[in-house]
C-alpha positions, 0 to 999 in steps of 0.5 A: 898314243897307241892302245894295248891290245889284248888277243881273244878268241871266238868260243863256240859251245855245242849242245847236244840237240839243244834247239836254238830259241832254248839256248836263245832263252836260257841265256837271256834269263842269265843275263837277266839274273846277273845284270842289274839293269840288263835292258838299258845295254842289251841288244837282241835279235830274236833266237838269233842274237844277243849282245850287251854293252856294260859300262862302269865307272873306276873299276880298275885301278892301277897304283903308279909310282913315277919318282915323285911318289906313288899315285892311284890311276882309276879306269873305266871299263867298257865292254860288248859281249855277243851271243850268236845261235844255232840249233845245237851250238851258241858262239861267244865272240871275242868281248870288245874291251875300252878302259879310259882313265878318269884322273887320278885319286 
Protein backbone atom coordinates (compact mmCIF):
# COMPACT_ATOMS: atom_id res chain seq x y z
CA UNK A 1 0.00 0.00 0.00
CA UNK A 2 1.31 3.05 -0.88
CA UNK A 3 1.65 6.39 1.61
CA UNK A 4 0.19 9.76 0.37
CA UNK A 5 2.91 12.01 0.32
CA UNK A 6 2.73 15.62 0.95
CA UNK A 7 5.47 18.08 -0.80
CA UNK A 8 7.39 20.57 1.75
CA UNK A 9 9.87 23.12 1.43
CA UNK A 10 12.95 24.13 3.60
CA UNK A 11 12.15 27.70 5.12
CA UNK A 12 14.99 29.75 5.59
CA UNK A 13 14.49 32.99 7.83
CA UNK A 14 17.23 35.83 7.80
CA UNK A 15 17.98 37.88 11.02
CA UNK A 16 19.40 41.12 10.70
CA UNK A 17 22.74 40.60 12.67
CA UNK A 18 20.96 37.99 14.88
CA UNK A 19 24.22 35.70 16.07
CA UNK A 20 23.53 32.17 15.87
CA UNK A 21 23.51 31.04 19.82
CA UNK A 22 20.60 34.33 20.26
CA UNK A 23 18.46 32.32 17.51
CA UNK A 24 19.64 29.04 19.01
CA UNK A 25 18.07 30.29 22.47
CA UNK A 26 15.19 32.20 21.62
CA UNK A 27 13.97 29.09 19.93
CA UNK A 28 14.53 26.85 22.36
CA UNK A 29 12.43 28.84 25.11
CA UNK A 30 9.35 28.78 22.32
CA UNK A 31 9.51 25.45 22.33
CA UNK A 32 9.67 25.13 25.60
CA UNK A 33 6.71 27.57 26.39
CA UNK A 34 4.50 25.79 23.51
CA UNK A 35 5.52 21.96 24.54
CA UNK A 36 4.01 20.54 27.25
CA UNK A 37 6.99 17.96 27.97
CA UNK A 38 9.17 19.42 25.35
CA UNK A 39 12.31 17.44 26.79
CA UNK A 40 10.89 13.94 26.29
CA UNK A 41 10.95 14.49 22.25
CA UNK A 42 13.88 17.01 21.88
CA UNK A 43 17.03 16.65 20.42
CA UNK A 44 19.67 19.47 20.31
CA UNK A 45 23.22 20.20 19.31
CA UNK A 46 24.20 23.22 21.07
CA UNK A 47 23.67 26.75 18.98
CA UNK A 48 23.57 24.56 16.18
CA UNK A 49 20.56 22.33 16.20
CA UNK A 50 17.25 21.58 17.53
CA UNK A 51 14.69 19.05 16.25
CA UNK A 52 11.51 17.77 18.11
CA UNK A 53 9.73 14.75 17.55
CA UNK A 54 5.92 14.80 18.79
CA UNK A 55 3.67 12.20 18.79
CA UNK A 56 -0.37 12.19 19.75
CA UNK A 57 -2.72 9.68 19.87
CA UNK A 58 -6.47 10.38 17.59
CA UNK A 59 -5.64 13.49 16.58
CA UNK A 60 -6.98 13.54 13.23
CA UNK A 61 -10.30 11.98 12.43
CA UNK A 62 -11.52 11.23 9.19
CA UNK A 63 -15.59 10.53 8.70
CA UNK A 64 -15.82 7.65 5.97
CA UNK A 65 -18.78 6.57 4.37
CA UNK A 66 -18.68 3.00 2.46
CA UNK A 67 -22.43 2.14 1.39
CA UNK A 68 -22.98 0.18 4.89
CA UNK A 69 -22.89 3.45 6.71
CA UNK A 70 -20.81 5.99 7.80
CA UNK A 71 -17.83 5.34 10.19
CA UNK A 72 -15.53 7.72 12.13
CA UNK A 73 -11.63 6.64 11.20
CA UNK A 74 -9.27 8.00 14.02
CA UNK A 75 -5.42 8.69 13.28
CA UNK A 76 -2.33 9.33 15.11
CA UNK A 77 0.25 11.72 14.06
CA UNK A 78 3.69 11.80 14.42
CA UNK A 79 6.23 14.47 13.31
CA UNK A 80 10.04 15.96 13.66
CA UNK A 81 10.74 19.34 13.06
CA UNK A 82 14.19 20.60 12.78
CA UNK A 83 16.09 23.85 13.27
CA UNK A 84 19.54 24.58 11.87
CA UNK A 85 21.42 27.95 12.68
CA UNK A 86 23.72 30.39 11.34
CA UNK A 87 24.85 33.87 12.34
CA UNK A 88 21.92 35.76 10.86
CA UNK A 89 19.71 33.01 9.60
CA UNK A 90 17.60 29.78 11.19
CA UNK A 91 16.67 26.93 8.46
CA UNK A 92 13.41 25.15 9.12
CA UNK A 93 13.62 21.78 7.22
CA UNK A 94 10.50 20.46 5.78
CA UNK A 95 8.42 18.53 8.91
CA UNK A 96 8.81 14.77 8.59
CA UNK A 97 4.65 13.65 9.01
CA UNK A 98 3.38 9.72 9.81
CA UNK A 99 -0.60 9.32 10.54
CA UNK A 100 -1.46 5.74 11.27
CA UNK A 101 -4.84 4.82 11.72
CA UNK A 102 -5.62 3.16 15.50
CA UNK A 103 -9.44 1.68 14.55
CA UNK A 104 -12.32 2.73 14.15
CA UNK A 105 -14.81 4.68 16.69
Amino acid sequence: MQKPSIAFHKIAIFLNRMARLDSYKNVLNAINTIYRNPQKGLSVVEGESISITAYEEGVLSIKLSNGLGKTLRKYDLSYKLTFLFKDGKIRINSPDFEAKTNGFL
